[in-house]
N, C-alpha and C positions, 0 to 999 in steps of 0.2 A: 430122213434127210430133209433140210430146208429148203423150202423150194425158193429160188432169187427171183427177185419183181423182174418185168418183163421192162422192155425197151418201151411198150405203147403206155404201161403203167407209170412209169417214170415222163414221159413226156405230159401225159395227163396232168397229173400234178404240179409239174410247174407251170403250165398256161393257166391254172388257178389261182398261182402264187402271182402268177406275173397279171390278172386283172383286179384280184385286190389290191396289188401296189398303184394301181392307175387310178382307182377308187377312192384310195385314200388320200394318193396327191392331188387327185381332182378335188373332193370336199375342202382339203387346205388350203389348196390354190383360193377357192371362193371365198373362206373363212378371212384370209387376208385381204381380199378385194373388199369385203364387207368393211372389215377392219379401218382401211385406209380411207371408204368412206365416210365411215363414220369420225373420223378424223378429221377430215376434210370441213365436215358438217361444221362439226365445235369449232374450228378455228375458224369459221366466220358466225362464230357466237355475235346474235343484233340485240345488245343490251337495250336499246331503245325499246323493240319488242316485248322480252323477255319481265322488263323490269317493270310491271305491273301494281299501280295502287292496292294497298292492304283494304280489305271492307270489314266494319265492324263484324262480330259474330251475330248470325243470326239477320244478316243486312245484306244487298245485293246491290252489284254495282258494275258497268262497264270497265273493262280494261280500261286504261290510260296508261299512256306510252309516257317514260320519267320526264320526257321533254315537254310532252300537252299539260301534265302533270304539275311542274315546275310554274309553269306560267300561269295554270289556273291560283295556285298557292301563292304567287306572288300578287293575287289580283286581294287575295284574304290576309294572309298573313302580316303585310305591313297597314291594316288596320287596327291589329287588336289592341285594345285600350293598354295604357300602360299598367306590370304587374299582373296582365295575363298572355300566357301564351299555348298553343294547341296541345289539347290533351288526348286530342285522338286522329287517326291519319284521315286526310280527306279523302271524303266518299265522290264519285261520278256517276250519272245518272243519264241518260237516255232515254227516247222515246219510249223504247222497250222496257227498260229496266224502273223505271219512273215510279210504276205504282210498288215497287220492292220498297222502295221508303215514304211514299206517302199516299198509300192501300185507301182507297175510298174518295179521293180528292184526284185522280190523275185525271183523268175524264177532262174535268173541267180546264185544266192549264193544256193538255192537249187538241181539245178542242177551239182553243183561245191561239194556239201555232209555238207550243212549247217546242225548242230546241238542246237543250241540255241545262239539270242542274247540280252545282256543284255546291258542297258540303263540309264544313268544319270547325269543330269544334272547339271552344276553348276554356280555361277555367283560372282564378285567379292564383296566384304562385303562394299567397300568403291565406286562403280560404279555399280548399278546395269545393266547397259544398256551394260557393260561388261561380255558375258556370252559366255558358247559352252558347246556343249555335245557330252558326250563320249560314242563311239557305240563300243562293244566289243564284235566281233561275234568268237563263237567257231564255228571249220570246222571240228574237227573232224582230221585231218590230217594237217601235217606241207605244203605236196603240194598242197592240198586242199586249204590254207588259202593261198599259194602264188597263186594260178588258182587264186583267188579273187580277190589277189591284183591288177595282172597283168592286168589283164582284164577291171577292173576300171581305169587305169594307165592313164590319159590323155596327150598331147602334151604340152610342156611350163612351167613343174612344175622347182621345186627346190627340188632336191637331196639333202639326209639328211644321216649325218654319226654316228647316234646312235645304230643304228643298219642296216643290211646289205639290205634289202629293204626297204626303209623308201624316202619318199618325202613329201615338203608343198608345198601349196598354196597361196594365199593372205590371205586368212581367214579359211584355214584347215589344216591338219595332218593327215597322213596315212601309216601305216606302217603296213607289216607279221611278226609274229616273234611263233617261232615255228607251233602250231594246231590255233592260233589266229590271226584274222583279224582285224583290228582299225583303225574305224574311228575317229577323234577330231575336230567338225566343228565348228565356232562358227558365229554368225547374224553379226560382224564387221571384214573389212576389218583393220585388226588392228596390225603393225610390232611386239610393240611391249609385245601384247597377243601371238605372235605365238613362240616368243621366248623364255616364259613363257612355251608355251604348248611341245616345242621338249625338256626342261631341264626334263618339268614333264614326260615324253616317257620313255629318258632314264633310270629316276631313276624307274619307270615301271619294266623295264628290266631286271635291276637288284636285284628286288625282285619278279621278275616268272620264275623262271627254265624252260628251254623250251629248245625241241629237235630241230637242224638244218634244214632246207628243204633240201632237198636230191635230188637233181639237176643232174643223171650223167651224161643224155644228153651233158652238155653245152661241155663235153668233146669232140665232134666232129665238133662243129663250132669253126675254123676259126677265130682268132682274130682279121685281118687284116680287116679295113671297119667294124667292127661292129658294131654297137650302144649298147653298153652296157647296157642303160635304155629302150632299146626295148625289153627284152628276155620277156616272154609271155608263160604262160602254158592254153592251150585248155583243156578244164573235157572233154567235149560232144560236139558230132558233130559237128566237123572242117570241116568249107570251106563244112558245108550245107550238110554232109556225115553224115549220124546218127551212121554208123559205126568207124568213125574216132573219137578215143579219145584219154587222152593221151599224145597231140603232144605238145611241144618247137615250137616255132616259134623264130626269132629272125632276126630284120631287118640292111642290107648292106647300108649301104652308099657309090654307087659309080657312079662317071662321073655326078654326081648330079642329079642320080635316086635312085629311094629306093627300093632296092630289099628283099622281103619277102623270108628266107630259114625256113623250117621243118623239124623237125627229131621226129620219135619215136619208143622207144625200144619195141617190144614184145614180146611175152613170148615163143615164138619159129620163125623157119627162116619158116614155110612153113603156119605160122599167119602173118609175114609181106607179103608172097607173097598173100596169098589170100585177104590181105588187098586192096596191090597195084591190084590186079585182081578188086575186086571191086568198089573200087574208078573209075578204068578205063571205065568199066561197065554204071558207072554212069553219067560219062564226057560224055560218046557216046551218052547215051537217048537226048544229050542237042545239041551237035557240031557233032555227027555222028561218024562215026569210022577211017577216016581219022587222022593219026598221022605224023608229021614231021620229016623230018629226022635229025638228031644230025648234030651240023658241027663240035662238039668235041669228036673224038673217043673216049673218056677215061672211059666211064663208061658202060659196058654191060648190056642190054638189058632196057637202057634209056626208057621212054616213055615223049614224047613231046606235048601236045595237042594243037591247037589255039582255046583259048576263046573269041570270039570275041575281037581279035586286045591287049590279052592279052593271055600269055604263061603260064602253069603248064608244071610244070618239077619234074618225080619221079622215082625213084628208091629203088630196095632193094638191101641189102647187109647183109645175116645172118639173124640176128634178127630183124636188121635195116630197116624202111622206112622212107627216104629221099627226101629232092625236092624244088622245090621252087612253091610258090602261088604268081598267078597274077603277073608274071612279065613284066613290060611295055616293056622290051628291051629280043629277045629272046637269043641274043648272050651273054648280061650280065650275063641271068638265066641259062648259060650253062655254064659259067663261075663258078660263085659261088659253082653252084651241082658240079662241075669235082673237085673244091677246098675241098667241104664238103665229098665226094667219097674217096678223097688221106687223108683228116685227117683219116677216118673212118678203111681206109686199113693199115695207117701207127701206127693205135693203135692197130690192131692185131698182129705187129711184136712184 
């Protein structure tokens, strides 16, 4: 005979039945709140966000939002020479991301108060083996973008008159002009792409307002022997001094040696002296404390060092420290300072 389930066995089973149905409507219930979030999410899709510059492969580069994006392209794209146009999407670059494109050189533009540079490329419509790209670093400051420029400045270029620090190469363009630094290099040694590329500069120029560099140094060197394409602004640690910053340099042409002269203003006379105290400080750990004596009276309380078989020569005057680096001849570097000494005194009358 078949035995029939009991009354306690039948209830058993359906309060099983009945807490997986609570189980399952619970996970659903969630499944849809998930749902409806994520719905939510998308439909406040921030293209702005989202819509990020492409970076070459193999190339790194910040986010830019299409709007920061737009505006940096507009500051490039209505230069390029006519008959080219951008052959690759513009890169950004940041403090961080800096040395992802120019590996071995960021140091120095960072060190100098680099703020962002931007990147693009372009090549001719009717020559594609015709190209170069345009590096457009902000610094942040007009001296700042000339410390850049200087500093990169090599021997043997060509001076350019579209604007007031500006020189090419075989196959580049570089100029400061106000907080901006610009490079224009292109893969061909090419006359005449480059004269394409200083027409494209100028007309640059004259659609970006930009404040002066503010030079007031150059007011105490010496016109006489100077290399005009030698002046040269130091950000950080000059001549290996971490406290040296700041400095003008600007090289003499004379008796066919090249004498190095320095100046820099500080912000009080008892900041140049403690300057010139510690620089001195720092000569002696190297050559000892032994100083030379002057063979030109003219400037009080000179200091002369011998670096091995080469001379520093420095002085303060006020706000002023002055002097020459490495000079091969010490009679020349005594020269020059006694010369930079009388500009400096004869601008206080």
């Amino acid at each position: 005979m078949v035995r029939k389930p009991t009354t306690s066995c039948l209830n058993k089973e359906d309060g099983s039945t009945s807490l997986e149905s609570i189980i399952s409507l619970s996970i659903l219930f969630v499944l849809i709140i998930i749902g409806v979030l994520i719905f939510l999410q998308q439909s406040r899709f921030d293209e702005e966000y989202f819509n990020a510059s492409v970076m070459q492969a193999g190339q790194g580069g910040t986010k830019t939002s299409a709007a920061s994006q737009d505006k940096s392209s507009a500051k490039i794209n209505v230069i390029a020479p006519e008959g080219f146009s951008p052959m690759s999407d513009q890169e950004n670059f940041d403090q961080v991301s800096l040395s992802d494109k120019i590996d071995g050189k960021a140091e120095g533009y960072l060190a100098a108060g680099f703020v962002s540079l931007t990147c693009l490329r372009f090549a001719s419509e009717s020559n594609p083996d015709q190209w170069f790209e345009f590096y457009l670093y902000d610094m942040g400051l007009p001296r700042n973008a000339f410390s850049v420029y200087s500093s990169q400045k090599r021997e043997g270029v060509t001076p350019q008159d579209f604007t007031k620090f500006a020189y090419s190469t075989e196959n580049a363009l570089f100029f400061a002009y106000g907080k901006l630094y610009i490079e224009v290099i292109s893969g061909l040694k090419d006359e005449g792409l480059i004269k394409k590329l200083i027409v494209m500069a100028g007309d640059f120029i004259t659609k970006q307002p930009a404040d002066n560099v503010e030079l007031p140094e150059l007011e105490f060197f010496p016109t006489e022997n100077l290399d005009q394409g030698s002046i040269s602004l130091i950000s950080k640690n000059g001549f290996g001094y971490d406290k040296f910053d700041n400095i003008i340099t600007a090289v003499y042409q004379v008796e066919g040696k090249k004498i190095t002269a320095f100046l820099s203003i500080r912000e009080t006379p008892e900041n140049a002296q403690a300057l010139a105290k510690g620089y001195d400080d720092t000569l002696s750990e190297f050559v000892g404390k032994d100083r030379l004596k002057p063979e030109i009276a003219q400037i009080p309380d000179l200091i002369i060092a011998d670096i091995f078989d080469e001379y520093e020569l420095f002085f303060t005057d006020g706000k002023i420290i002055a002097g020459i680096h490495s000079s091969p001849d010490k009679k020349l570097g005594e020269r020059i300072a006694a010369d930079i000494y009388r500009k400096i005194s004869g601008a206080k009358k």
